[in-house]
N, CA, C, O and CB atoms as a CASP TS submission, in Angstrom:
PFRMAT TS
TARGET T0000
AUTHOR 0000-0000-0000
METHOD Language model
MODEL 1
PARENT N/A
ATOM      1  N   UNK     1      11.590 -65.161  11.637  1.00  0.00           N
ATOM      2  CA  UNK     1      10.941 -65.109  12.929  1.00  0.00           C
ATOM      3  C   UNK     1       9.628 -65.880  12.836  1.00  0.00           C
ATOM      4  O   UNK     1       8.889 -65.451  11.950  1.00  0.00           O
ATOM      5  CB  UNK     1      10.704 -63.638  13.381  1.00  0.00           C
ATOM      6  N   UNK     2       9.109 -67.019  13.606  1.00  0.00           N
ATOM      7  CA  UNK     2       8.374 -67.544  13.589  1.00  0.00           C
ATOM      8  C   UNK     2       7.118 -67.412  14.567  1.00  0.00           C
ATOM      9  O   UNK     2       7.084 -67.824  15.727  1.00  0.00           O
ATOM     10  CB  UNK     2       8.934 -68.347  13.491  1.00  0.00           C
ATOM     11  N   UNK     3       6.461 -66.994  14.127  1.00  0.00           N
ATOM     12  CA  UNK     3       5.263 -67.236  15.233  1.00  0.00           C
ATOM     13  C   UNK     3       4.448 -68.192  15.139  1.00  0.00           C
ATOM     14  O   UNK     3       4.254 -68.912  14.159  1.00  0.00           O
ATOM     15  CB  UNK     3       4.393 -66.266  15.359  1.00  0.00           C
ATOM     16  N   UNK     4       3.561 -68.248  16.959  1.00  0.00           N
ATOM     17  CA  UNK     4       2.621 -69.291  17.144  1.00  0.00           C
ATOM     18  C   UNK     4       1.549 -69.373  16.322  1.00  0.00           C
ATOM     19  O   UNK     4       0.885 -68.364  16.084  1.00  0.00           O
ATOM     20  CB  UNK     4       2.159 -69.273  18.300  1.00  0.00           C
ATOM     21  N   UNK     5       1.167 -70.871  15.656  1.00  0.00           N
ATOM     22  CA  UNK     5      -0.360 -71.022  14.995  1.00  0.00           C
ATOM     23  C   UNK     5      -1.503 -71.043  16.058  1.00  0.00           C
ATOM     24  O   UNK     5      -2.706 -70.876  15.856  1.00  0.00           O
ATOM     25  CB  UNK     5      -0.509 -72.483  14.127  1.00  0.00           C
ATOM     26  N   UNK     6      -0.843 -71.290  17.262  1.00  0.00           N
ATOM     27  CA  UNK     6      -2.477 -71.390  18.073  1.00  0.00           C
ATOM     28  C   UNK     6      -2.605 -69.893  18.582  1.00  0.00           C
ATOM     29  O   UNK     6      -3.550 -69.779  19.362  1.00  0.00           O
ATOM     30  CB  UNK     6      -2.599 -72.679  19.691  1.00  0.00           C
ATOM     31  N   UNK     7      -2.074 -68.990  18.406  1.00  0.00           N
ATOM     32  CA  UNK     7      -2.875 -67.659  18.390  1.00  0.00           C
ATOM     33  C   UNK     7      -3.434 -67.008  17.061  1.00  0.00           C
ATOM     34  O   UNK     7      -3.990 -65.915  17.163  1.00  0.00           O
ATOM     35  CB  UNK     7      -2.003 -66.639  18.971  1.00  0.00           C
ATOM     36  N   UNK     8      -3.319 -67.625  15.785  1.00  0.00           N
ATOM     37  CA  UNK     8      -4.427 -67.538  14.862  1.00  0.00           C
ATOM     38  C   UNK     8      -5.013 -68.883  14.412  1.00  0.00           C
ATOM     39  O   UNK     8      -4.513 -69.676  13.614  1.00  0.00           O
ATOM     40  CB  UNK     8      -3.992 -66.785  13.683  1.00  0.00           C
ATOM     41  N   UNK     9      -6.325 -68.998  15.166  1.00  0.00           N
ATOM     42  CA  UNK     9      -7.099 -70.226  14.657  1.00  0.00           C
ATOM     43  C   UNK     9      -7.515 -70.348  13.493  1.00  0.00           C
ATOM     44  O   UNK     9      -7.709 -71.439  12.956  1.00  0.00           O
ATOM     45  CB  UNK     9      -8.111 -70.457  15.240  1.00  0.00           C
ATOM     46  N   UNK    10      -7.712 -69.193  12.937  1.00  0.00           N
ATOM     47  CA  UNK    10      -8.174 -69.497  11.592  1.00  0.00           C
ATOM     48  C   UNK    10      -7.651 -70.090  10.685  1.00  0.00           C
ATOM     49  O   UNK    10      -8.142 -70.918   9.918  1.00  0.00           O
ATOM     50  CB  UNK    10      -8.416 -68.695  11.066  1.00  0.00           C
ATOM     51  N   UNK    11      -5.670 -69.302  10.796  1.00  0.00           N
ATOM     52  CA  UNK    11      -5.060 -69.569   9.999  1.00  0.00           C
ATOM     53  C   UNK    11      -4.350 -71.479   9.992  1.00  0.00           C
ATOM     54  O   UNK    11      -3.661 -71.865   9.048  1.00  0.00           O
ATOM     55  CB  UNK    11      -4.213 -68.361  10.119  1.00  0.00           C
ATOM     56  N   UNK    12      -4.693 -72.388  11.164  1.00  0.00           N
ATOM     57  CA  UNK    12      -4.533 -73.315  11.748  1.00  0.00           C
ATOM     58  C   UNK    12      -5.641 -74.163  10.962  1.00  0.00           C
ATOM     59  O   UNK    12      -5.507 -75.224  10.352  1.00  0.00           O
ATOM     60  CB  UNK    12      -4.556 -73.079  13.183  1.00  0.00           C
ATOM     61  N   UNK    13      -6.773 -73.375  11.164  1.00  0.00           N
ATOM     62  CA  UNK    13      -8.126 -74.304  10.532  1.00  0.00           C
ATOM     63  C   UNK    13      -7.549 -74.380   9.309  1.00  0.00           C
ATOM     64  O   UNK    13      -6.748 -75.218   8.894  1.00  0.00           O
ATOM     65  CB  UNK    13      -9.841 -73.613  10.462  1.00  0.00           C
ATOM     66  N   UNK    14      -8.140 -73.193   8.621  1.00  0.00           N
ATOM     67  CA  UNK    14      -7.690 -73.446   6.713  1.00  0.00           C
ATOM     68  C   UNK    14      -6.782 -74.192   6.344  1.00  0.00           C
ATOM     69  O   UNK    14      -6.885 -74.838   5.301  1.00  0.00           O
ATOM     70  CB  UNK    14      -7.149 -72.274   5.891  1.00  0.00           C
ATOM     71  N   UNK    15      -5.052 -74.288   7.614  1.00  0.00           N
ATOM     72  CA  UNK    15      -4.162 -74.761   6.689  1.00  0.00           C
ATOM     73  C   UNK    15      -4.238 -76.397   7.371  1.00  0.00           C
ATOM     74  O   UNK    15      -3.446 -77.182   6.850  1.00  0.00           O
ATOM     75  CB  UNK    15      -2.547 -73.832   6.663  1.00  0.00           C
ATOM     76  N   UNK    16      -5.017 -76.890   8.353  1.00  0.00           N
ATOM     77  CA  UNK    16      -4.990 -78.179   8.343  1.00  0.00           C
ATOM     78  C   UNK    16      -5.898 -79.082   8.343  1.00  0.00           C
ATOM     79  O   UNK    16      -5.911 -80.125   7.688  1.00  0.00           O
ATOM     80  CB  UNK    16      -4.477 -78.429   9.033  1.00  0.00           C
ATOM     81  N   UNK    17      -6.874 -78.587   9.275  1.00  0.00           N
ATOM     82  CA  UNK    17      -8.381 -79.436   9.257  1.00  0.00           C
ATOM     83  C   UNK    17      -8.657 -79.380   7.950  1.00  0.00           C
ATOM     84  O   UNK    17      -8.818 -80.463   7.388  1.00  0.00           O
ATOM     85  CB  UNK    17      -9.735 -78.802  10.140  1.00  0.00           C
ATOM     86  N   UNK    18      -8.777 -78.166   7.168  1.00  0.00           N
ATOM     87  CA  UNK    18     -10.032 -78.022   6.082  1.00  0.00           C
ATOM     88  C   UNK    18      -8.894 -78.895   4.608  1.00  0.00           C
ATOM     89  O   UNK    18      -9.646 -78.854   3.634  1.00  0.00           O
ATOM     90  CB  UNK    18     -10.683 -75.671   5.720  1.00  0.00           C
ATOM     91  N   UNK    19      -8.086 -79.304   4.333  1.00  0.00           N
ATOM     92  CA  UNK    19      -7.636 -80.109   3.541  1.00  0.00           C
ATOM     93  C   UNK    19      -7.637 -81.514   4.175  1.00  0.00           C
ATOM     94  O   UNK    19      -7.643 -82.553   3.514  1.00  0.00           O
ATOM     95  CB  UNK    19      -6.435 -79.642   3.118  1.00  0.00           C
ATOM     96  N   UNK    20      -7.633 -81.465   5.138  1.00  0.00           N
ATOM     97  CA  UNK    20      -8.070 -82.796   5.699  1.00  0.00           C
ATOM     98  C   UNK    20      -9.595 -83.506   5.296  1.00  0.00           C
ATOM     99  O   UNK    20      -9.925 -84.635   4.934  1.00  0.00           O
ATOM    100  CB  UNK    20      -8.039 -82.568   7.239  1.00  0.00           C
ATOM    101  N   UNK    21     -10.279 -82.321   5.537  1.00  0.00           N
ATOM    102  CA  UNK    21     -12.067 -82.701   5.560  1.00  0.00           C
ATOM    103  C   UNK    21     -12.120 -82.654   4.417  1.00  0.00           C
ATOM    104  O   UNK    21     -13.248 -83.084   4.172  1.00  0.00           O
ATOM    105  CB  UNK    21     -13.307 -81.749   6.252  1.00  0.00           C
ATOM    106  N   UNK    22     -11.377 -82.277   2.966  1.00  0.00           N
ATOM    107  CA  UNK    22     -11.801 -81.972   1.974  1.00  0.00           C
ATOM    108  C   UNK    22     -11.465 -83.363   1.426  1.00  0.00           C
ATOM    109  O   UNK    22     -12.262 -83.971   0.711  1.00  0.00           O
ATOM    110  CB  UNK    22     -11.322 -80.718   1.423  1.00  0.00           C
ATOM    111  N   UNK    23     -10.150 -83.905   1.810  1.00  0.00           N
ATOM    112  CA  UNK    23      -9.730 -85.354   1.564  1.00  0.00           C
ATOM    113  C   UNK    23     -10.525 -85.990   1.925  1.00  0.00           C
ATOM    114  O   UNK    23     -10.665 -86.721   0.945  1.00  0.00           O
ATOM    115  CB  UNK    23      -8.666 -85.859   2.058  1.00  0.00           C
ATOM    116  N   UNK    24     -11.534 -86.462   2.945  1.00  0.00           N
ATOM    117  CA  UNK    24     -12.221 -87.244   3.727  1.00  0.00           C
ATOM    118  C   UNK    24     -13.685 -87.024   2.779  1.00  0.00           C
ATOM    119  O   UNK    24     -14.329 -88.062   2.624  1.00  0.00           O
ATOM    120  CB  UNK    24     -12.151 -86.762   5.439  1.00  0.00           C
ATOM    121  N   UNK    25     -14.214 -85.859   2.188  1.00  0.00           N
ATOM    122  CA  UNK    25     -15.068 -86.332   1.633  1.00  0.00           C
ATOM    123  C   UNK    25     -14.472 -86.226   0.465  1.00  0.00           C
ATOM    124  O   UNK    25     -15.306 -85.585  -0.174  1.00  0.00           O
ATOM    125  CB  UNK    25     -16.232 -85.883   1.838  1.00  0.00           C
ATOM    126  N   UNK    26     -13.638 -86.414  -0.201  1.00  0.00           N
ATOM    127  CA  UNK    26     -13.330 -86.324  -1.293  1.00  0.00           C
ATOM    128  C   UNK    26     -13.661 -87.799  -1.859  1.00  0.00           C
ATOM    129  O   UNK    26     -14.023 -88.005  -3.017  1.00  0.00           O
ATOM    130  CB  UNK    26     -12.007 -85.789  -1.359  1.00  0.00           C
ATOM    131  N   UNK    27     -13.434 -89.092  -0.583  1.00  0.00           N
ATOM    132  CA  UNK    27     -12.978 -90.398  -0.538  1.00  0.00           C
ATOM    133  C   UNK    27     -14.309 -90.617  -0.419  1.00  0.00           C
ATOM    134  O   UNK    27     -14.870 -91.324  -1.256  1.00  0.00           O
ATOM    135  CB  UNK    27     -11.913 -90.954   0.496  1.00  0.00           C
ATOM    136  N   UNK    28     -15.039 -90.030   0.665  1.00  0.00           N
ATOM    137  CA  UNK    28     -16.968 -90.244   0.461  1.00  0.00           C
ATOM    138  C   UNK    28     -17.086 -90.459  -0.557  1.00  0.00           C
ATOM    139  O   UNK    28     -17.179 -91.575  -1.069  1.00  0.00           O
ATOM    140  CB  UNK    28     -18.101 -89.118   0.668  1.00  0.00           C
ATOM    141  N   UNK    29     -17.123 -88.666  -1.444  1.00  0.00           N
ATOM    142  CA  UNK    29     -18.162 -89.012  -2.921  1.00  0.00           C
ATOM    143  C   UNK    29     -17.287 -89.020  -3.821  1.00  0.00           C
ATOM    144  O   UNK    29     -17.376 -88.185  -4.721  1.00  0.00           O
ATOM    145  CB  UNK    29     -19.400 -87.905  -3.454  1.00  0.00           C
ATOM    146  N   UNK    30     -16.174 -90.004  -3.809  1.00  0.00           N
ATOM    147  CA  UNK    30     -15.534 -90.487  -5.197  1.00  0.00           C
ATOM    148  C   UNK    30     -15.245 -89.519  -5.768  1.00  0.00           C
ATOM    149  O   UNK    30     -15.883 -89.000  -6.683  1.00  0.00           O
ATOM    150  CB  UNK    30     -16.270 -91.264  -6.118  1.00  0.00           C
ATOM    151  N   UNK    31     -14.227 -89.151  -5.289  1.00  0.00           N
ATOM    152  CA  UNK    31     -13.686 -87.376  -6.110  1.00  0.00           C
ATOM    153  C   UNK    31     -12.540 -88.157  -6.722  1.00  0.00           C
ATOM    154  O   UNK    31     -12.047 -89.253  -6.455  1.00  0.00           O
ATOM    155  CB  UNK    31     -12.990 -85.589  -4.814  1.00  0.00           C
ATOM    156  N   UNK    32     -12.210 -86.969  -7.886  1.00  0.00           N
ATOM    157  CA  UNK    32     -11.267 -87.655  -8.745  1.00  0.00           C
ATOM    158  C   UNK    32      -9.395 -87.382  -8.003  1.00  0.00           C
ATOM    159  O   UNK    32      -9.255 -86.458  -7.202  1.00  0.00           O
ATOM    160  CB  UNK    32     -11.583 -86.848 -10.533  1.00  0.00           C
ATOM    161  N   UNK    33      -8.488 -88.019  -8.277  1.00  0.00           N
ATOM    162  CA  UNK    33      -7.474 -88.241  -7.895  1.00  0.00           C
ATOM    163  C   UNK    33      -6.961 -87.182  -7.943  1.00  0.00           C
ATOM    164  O   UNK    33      -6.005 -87.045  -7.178  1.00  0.00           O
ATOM    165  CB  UNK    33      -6.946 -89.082  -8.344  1.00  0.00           C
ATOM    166  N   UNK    34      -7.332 -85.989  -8.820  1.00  0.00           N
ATOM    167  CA  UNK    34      -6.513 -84.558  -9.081  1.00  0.00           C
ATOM    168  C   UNK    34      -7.103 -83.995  -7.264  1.00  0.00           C
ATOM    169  O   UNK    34      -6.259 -83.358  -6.633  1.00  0.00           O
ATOM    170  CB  UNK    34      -7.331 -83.271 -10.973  1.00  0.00           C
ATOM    171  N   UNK    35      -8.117 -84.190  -6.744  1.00  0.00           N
ATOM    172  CA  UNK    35      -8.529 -83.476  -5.431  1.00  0.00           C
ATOM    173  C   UNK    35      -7.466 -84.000  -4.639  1.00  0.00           C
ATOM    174  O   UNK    35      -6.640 -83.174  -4.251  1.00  0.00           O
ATOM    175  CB  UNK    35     -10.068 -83.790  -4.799  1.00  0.00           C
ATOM    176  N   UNK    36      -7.328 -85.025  -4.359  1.00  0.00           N
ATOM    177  CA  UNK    36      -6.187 -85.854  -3.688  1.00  0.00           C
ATOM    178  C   UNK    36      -4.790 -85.488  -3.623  1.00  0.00           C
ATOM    179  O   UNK    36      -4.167 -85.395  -2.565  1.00  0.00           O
ATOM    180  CB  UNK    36      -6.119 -87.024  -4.260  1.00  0.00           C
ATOM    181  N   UNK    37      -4.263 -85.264  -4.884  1.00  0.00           N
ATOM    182  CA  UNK    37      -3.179 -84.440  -5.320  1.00  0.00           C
ATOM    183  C   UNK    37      -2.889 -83.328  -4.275  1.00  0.00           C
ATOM    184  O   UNK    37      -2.107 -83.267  -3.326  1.00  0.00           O
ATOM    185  CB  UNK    37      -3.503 -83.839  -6.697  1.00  0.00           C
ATOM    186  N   UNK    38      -4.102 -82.192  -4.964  1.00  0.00           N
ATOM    187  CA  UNK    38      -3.994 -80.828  -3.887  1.00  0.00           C
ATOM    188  C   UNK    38      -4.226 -80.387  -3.038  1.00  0.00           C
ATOM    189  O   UNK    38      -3.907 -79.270  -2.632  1.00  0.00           O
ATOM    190  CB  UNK    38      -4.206 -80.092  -3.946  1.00  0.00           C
ATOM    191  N   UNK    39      -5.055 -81.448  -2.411  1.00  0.00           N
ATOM    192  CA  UNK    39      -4.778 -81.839  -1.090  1.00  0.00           C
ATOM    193  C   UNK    39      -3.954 -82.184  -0.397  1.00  0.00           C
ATOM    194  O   UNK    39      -4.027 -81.844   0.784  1.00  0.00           O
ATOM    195  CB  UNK    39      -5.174 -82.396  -0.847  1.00  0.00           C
ATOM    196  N   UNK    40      -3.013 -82.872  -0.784  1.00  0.00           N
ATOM    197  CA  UNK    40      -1.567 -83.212   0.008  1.00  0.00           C
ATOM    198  C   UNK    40      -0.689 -82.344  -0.349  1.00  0.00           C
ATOM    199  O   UNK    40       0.153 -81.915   0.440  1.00  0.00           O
ATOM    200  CB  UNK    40      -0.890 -84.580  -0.257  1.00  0.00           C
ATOM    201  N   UNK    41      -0.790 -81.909  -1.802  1.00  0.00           N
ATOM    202  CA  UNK    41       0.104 -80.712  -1.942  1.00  0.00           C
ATOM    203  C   UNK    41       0.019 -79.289  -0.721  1.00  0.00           C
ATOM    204  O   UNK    41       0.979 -78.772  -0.150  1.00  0.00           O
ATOM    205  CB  UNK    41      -0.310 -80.173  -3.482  1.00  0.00           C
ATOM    206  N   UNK    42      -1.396 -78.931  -0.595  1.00  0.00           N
ATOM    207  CA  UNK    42      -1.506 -77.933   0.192  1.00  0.00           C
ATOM    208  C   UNK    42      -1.181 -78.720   1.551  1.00  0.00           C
ATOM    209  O   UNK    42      -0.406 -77.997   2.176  1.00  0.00           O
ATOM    210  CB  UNK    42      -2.897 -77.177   0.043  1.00  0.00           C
ATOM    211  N   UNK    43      -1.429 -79.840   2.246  1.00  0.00           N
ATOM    212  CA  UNK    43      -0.767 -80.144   3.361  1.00  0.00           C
ATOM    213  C   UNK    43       0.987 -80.021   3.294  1.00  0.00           C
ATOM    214  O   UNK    43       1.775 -79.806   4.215  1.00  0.00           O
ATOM    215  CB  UNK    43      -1.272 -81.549   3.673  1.00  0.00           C
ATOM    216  N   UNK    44       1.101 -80.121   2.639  1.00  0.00           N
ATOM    217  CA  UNK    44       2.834 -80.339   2.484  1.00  0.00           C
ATOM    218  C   UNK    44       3.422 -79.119   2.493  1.00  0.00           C
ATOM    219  O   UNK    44       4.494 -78.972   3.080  1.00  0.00           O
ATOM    220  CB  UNK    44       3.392 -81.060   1.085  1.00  0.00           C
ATOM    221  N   UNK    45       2.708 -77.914   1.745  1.00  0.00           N
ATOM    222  CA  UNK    45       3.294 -76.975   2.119  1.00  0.00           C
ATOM    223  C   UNK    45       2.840 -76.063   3.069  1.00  0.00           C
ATOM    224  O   UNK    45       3.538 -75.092   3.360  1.00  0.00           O
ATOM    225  CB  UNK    45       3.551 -76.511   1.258  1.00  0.00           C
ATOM    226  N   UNK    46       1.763 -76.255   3.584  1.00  0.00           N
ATOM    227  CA  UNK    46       1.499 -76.270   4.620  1.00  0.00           C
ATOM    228  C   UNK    46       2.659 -76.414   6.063  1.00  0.00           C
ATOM    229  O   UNK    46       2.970 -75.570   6.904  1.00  0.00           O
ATOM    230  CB  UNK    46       0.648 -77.123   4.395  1.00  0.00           C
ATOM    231  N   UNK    47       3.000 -77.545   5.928  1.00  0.00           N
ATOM    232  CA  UNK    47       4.086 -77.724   6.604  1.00  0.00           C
ATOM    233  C   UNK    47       5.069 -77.376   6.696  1.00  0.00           C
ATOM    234  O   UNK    47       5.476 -77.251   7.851  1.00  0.00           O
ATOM    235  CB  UNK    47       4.319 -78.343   6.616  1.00  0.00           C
ATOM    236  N   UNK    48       5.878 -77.072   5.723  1.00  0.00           N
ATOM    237  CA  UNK    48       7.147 -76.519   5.445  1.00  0.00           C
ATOM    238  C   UNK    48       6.937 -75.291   6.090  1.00  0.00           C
ATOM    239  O   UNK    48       7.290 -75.128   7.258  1.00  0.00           O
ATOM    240  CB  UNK    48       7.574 -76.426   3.962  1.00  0.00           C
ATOM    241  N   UNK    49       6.318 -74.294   5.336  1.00  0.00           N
ATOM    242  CA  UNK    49       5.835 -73.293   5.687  1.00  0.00           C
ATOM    243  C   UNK    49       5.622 -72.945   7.146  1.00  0.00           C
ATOM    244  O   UNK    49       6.551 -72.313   7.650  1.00  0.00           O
ATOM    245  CB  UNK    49       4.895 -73.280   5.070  1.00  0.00           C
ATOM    246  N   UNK    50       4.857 -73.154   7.729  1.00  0.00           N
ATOM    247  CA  UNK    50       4.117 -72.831   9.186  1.00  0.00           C
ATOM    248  C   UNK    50       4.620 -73.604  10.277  1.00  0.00           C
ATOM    249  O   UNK    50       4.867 -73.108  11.377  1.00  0.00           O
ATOM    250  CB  UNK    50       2.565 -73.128   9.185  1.00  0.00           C
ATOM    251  N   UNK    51       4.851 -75.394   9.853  1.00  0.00           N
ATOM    252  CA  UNK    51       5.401 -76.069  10.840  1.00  0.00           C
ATOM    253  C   UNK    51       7.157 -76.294  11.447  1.00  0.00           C
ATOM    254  O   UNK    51       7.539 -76.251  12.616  1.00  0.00           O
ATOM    255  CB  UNK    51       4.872 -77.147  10.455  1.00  0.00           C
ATOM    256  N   UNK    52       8.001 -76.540  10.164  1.00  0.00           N
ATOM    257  CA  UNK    52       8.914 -76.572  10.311  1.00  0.00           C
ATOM    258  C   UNK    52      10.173 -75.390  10.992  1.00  0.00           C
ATOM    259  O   UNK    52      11.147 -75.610  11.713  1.00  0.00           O
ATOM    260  CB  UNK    52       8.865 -76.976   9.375  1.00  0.00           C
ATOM    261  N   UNK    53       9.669 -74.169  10.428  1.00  0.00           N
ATOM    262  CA  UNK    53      10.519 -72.839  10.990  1.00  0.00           C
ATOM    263  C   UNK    53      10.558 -72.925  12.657  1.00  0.00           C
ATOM    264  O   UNK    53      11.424 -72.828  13.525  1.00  0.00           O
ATOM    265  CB  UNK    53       9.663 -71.224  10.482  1.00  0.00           C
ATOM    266  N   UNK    54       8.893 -73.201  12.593  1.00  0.00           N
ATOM    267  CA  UNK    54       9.238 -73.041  14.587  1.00  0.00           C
ATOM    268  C   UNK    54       9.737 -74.428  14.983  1.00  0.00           C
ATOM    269  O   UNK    54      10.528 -74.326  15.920  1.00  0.00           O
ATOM    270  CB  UNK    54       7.514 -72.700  15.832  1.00  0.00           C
ATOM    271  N   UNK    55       9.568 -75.558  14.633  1.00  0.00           N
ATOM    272  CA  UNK    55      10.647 -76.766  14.751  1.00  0.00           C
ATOM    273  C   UNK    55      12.683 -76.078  14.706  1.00  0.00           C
ATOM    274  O   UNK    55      13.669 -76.301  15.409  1.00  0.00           O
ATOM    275  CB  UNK    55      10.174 -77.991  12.977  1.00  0.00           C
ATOM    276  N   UNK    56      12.415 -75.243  13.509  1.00  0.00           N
ATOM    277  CA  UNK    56      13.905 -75.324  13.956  1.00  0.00           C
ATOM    278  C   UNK    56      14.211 -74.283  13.956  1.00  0.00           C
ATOM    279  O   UNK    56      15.276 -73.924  13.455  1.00  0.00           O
ATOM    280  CB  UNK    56      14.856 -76.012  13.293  1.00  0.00           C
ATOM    281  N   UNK    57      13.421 -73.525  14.486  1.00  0.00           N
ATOM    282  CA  UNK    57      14.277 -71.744  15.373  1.00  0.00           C
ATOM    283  C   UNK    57      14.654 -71.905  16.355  1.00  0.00           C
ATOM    284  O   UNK    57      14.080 -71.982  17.441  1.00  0.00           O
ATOM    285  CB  UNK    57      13.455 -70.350  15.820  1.00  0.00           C
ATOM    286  N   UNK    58      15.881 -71.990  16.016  1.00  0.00           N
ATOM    287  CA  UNK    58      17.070 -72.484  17.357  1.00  0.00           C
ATOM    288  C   UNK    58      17.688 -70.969  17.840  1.00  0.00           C
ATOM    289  O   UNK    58      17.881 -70.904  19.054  1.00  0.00           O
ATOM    290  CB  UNK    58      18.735 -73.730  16.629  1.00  0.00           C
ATOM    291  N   UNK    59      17.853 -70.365  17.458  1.00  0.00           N
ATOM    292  CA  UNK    59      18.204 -68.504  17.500  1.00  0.00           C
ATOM    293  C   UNK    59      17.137 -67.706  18.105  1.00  0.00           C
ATOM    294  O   UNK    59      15.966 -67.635  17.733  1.00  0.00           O
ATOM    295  CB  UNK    59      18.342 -67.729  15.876  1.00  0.00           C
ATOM    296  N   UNK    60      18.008 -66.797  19.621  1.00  0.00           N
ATOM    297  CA  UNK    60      17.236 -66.566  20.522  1.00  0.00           C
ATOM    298  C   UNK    60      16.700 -65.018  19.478  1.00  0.00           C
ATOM    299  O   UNK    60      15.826 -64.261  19.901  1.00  0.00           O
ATOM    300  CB  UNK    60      18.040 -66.521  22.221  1.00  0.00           C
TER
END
């Protein structure tokens, strides 16, 4: 059963902006390639996770 992310913002912030912003200054102050890594790692599952179920809950 999938529920909506835009009725918890928080849980929306943490799992997308804030690996985003962490990438963005990561690229500022020359962070090493391991930040980069788990950064996309946590976007990725991120996704699976939270985005994809309500993509395909086809079952009323």
């Amino acid at each position: 059963m999938a529920f909506s992310i835009s009725k918890h913002p928080m849980i929306f912030f943490v799992t997308f902006p804030l690996p985003a912003l962490l990438m963005v200054l990561g690229a500022i102050f020359n962070a090493s390639a391991f930040l980069f890594i788990i950064c996309g790692t946590w976007l990725g599952v991120a996704m699976m996770i939270l985005y994809l179920p309500i993509e395909t809950d086809s079952e009323q």
